[in-house]
C-alpha positions in Angstrom: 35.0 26.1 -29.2 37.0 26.4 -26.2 35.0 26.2 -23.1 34.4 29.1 -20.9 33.2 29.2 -17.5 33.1 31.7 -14.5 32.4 30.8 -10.9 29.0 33.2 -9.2 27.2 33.7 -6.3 23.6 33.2 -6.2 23.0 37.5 -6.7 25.4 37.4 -9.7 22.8 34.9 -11.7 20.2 36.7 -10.7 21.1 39.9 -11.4 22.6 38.4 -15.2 19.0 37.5 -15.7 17.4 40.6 -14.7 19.3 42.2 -17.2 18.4 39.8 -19.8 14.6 40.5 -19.1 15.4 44.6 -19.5 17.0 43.7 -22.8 13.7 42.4 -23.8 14.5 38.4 -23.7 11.8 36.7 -22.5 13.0 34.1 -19.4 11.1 30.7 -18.7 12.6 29.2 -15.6 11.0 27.0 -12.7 8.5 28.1 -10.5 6.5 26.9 -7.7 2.7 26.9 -8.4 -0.1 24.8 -6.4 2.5 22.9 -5.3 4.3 21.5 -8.4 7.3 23.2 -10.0 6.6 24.2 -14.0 8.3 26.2 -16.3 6.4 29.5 -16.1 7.7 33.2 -17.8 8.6 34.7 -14.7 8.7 38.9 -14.6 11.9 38.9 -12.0 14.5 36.8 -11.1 12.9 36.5 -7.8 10.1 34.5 -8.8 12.7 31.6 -9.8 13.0 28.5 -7.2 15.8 26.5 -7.8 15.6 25.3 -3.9 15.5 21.5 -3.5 14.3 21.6 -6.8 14.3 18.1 -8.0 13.2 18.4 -11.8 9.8 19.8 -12.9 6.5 17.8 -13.4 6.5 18.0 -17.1 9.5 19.6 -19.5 10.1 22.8 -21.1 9.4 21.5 -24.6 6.0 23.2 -25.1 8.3 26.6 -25.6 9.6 25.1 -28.3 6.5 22.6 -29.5 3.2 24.0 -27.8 0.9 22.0 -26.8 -2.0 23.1 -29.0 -1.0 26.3 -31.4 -2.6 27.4 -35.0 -1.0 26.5 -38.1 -3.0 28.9 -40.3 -6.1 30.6 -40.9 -8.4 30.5 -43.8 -11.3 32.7 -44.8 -13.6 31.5 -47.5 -14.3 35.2 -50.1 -16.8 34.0 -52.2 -15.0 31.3 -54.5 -11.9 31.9 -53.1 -9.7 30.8 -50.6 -7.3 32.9 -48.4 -4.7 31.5 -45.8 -2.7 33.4 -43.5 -0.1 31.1 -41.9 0.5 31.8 -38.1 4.5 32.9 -37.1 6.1 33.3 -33.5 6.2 36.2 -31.8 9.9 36.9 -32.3 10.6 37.5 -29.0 13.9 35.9 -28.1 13.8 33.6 -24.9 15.8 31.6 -22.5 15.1 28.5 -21.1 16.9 28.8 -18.0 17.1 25.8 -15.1 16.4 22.8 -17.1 18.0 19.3 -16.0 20.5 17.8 -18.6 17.7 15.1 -19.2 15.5 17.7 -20.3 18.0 19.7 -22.2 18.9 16.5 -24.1 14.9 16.0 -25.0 15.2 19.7 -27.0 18.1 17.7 -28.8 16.2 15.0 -29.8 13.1 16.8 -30.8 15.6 19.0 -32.7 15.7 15.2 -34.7 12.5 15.1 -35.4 11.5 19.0 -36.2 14.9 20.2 -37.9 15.3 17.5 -40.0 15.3 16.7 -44.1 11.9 18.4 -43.8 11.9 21.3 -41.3 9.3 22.5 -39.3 9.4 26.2 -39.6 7.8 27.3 -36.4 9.7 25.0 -34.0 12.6 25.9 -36.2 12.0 29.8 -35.6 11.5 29.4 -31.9 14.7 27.2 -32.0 16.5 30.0 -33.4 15.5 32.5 -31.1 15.7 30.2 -27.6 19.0 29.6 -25.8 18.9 26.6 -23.2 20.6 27.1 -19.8 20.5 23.7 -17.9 21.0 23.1 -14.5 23.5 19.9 -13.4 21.8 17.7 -10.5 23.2 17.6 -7.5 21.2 14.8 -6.5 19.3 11.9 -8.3 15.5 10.7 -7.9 14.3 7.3 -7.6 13.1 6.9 -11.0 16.2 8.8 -12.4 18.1 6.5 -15.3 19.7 8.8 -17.6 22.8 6.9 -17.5 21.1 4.1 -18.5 20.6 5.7 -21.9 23.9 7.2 -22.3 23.4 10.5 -20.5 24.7 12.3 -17.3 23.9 14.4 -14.6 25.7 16.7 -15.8 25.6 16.0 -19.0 25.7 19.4 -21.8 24.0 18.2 -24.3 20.9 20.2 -25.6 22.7 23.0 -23.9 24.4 26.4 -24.4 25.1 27.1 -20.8 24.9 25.2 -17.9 25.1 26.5 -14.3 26.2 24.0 -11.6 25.5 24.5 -7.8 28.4 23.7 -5.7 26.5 24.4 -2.1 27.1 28.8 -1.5 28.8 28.7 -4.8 27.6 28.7 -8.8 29.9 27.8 -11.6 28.5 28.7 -15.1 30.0 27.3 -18.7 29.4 28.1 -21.8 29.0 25.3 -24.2 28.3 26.4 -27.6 28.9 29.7 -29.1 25.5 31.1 -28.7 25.8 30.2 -24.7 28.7 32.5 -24.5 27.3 35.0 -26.4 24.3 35.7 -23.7 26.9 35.3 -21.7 29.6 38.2 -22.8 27.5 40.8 -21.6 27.9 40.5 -17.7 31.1 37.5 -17.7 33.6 40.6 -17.7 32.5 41.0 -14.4 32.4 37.5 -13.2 35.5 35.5 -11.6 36.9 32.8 -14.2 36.8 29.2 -12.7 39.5 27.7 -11.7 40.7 23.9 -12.0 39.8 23.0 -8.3 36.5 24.7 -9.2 36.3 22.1 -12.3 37.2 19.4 -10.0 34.8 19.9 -7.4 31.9 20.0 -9.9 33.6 16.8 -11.5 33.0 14.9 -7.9 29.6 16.4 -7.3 28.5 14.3 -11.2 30.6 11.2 -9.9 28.8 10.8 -6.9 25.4 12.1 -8.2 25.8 8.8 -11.2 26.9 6.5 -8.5 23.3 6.7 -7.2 21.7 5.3 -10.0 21.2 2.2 -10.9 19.5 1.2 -13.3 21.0 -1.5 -15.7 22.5 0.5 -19.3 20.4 0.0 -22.7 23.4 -0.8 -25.2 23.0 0.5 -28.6 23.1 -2.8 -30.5 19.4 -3.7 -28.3 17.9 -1.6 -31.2 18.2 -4.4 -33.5 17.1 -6.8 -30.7 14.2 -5.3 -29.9 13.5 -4.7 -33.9 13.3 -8.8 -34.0 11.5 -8.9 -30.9 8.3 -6.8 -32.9 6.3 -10.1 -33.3 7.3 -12.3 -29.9 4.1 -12.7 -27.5 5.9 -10.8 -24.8 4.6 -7.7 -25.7 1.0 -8.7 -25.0 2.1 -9.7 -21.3 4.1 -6.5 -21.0 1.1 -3.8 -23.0 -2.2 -5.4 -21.3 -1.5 -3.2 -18.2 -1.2 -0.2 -20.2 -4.2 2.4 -20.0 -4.1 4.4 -23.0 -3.8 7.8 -20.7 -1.7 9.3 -22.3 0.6 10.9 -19.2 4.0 9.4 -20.4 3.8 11.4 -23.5 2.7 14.4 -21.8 5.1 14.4 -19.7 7.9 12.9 -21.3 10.6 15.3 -22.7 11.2 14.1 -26.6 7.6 12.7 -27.5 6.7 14.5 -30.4 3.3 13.2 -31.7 0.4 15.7 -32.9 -2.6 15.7 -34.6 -3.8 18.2 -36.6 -7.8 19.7 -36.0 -9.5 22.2 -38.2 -12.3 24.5 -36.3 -14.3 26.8 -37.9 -17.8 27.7 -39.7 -18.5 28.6 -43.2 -17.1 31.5 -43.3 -13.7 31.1 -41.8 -11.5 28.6 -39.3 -8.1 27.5 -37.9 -6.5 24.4 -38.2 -4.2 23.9 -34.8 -1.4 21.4 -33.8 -2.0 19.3 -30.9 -0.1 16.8 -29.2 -1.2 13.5 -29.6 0.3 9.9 -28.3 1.0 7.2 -30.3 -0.6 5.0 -27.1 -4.3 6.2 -28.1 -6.5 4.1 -30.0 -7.7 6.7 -32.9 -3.8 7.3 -33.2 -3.9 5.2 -36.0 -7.5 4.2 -36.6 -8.0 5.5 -40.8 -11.4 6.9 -41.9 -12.4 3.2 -42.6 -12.4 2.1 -39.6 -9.1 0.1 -40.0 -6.3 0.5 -37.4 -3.2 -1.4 -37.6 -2.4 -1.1 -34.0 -5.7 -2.8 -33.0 -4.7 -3.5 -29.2 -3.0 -1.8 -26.7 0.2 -4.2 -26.2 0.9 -2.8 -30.0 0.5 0.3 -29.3 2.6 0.2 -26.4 5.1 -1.3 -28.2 5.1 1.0 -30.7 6.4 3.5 -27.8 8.8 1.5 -26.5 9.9 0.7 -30.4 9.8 4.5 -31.8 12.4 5.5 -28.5 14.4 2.3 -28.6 15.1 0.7 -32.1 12.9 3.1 -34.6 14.9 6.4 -33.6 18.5 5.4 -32.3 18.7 2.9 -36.0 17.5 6.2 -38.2 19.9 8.7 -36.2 22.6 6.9 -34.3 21.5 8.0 -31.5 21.4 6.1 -28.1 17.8 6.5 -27.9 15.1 8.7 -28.2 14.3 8.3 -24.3 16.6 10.6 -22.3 15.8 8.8 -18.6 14.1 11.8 -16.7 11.8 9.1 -15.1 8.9 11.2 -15.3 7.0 8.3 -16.8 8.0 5.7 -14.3 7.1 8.2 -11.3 3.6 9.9 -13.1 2.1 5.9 -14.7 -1.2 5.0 -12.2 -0.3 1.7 -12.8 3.3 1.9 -13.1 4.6 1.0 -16.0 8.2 0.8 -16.0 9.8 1.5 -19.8 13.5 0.9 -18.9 12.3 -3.0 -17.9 9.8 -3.2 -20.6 12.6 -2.7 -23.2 14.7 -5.1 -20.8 12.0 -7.9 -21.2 11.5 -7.3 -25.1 15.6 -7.8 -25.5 15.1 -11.0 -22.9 12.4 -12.6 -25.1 14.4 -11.9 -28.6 17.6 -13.5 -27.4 16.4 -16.1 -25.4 15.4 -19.8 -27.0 12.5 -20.4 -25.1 11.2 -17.0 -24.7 9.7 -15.7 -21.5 6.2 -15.8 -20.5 3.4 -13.5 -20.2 3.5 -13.0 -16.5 7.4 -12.6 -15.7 
């Protein structure tokens, strides 16, 4: 598809959106509440704050892959057994405001949910969600999405993507379904020019320039792959807690566990989200868990983003660099050099020790 794009001012957007909400989309966007910014359903445009917003303090995912949500319901009727299976709303949405990172973390999920065995409730919200994202003008400390082959203005994930250039908005459509939420008001919008392109072109340049963090090649997946048995992992997982926050908050974790609640006469069995960093993770009903410690269940995270995913789907990596776990760890756990420190160890003769 050819790519379209208009240039806006702030009211345009706004008023785009409003419109959007009348037509009876439903619009999740960034919002400031006790001080953090989340992704909220706002009721107006107004309530959006895209002001020195730096990225929010978890993703937008749980629109897509909730946090905790039924499955089915059963109701025991005398010998029988009957099941009612739970289905979204329907209501379409729009994800509107999400950073590239973000955006890219909906692609990689998309891996995981939409693939040889589909998930039919993320693929139904899916369906019915289109993802604006919003390119950074700036970077964070603990930003490294170049490191792992994405961009601060990076599309992919997205449909749209709105770029602030200071007074000035440019919007492109980049898929098909982008344009099409887009065709109702863009006969009113200006078209962007080339300088237009240009300027937001300098604005990702200069944004990238900023961070610098050292790139994870593709061919470290099989590095790290050999590195599954070298006694570096111990040194690197012993600080790890088993909290939990990184895969809260990280954009393209995907672990659940599954929890059936009811009485004699009827129940629910939900979808939770789980991490692979928790001890019952993998413990069976014997007792037996092949992860015993934490290092190897912190290398199992590291592993699954890392080598695991990027060998199954050519991909980069599963991690998209939003930093979130970097910035949110208590005791700081750095996943960019833990992978570094793995890759050391496997190519290095006489290894590297515990403490390093």
């Amino acid at each position: 598809m050819e790519m379209k794009g208009w240039r806006l001012a702030e009211r345009e957007w706004r008023e785009w959106l409003e419109a959007l909400a009348r037509a009876g989309k439903r619009i999740i966007a960034p919002v400031k509440e006790d001080g953090l910014v989340l992704f909220r359903p706002v009721a107006s445009a107004a309530e959006i704050a895209l002001a020195d917003y730096e990225n929010s303090r978890w993703s937008a995912k749980e629109f897509l892959f909730p946090r905790t949500e039924p499955l089915f319901a059963y109701r025991f009727q005398g010998d029988e057994v009957s099941l009612e299976e739970a289905r979204p709303d329907g209501t379409e949405q729009v994800l509107f405001g999400l950073r590239p990172c973000d955006a890219a973390g909906l692609r990689q999920l998309d891996h995981i949910f939409l693939g040889e065995e589909e998930d039919p409730l993320y693929a139904q919200r899916r369906k019915l969600t289109t993802v604006v994202s919003l390119a950074c003008d700036k970077s964070q400390p603990e930003c490294f999405c170049t490191a792992v082959g994405g961009s601060p203005g990076g599309m992919g994930g997205s449909d749209l993507q709105l770029i602030s250039l200071g007074n000035e908005w440019l919007l492109r459509a980049v898929t098909q379904k982008g344009e099409t939420l887009a065709s109702a008001a863009a006969s009113r919008w200006t078209p962007a020019s080339d300088k237009d392109w240009g300027k937001a072109e300098e604005q990702r340049l200069a944004v990238e320039q900023g961070l610098e963090r050292n790139p994870v090649p593709a061919e470290w997946a099989q590095l790290l792959e050999r590195s599954f048995d070298h006694p570096v992992w111990e040194g690197i997982g012993r600080r790890c807690l088993s909290c939990g926050i990184c895969a809260y908050v990280c954009p393209s974790c995907s672990c659940f566990d599954m929890n059936d609640e009811g009485n004699a006469w009827c129940g629910v069995r939900c979808r939770s989200w789980d991490s692979c960093t928790f001890a019952q993770f993998t413990r069976h009903a014997s007792g037996h868990n092949p992860r015993p410690t934490q290092a190897s269940r912190y290398r199992q995270r590291v592993l699954h983003k890392f080598a695991y995913f990027p060998l199954q789907h050519q991909e980069r990596s599963m991690c998209v660099g939003c930093g979130r776990c970097l910035k949110l760890c208590p005791v700081g756990m750095d996943i960019s050099r833990s992978v570094q420190r793995a890759v050391s160890a496997a190519t290095s003769k006489e290894g590297v020790s515990e403490q390093s």
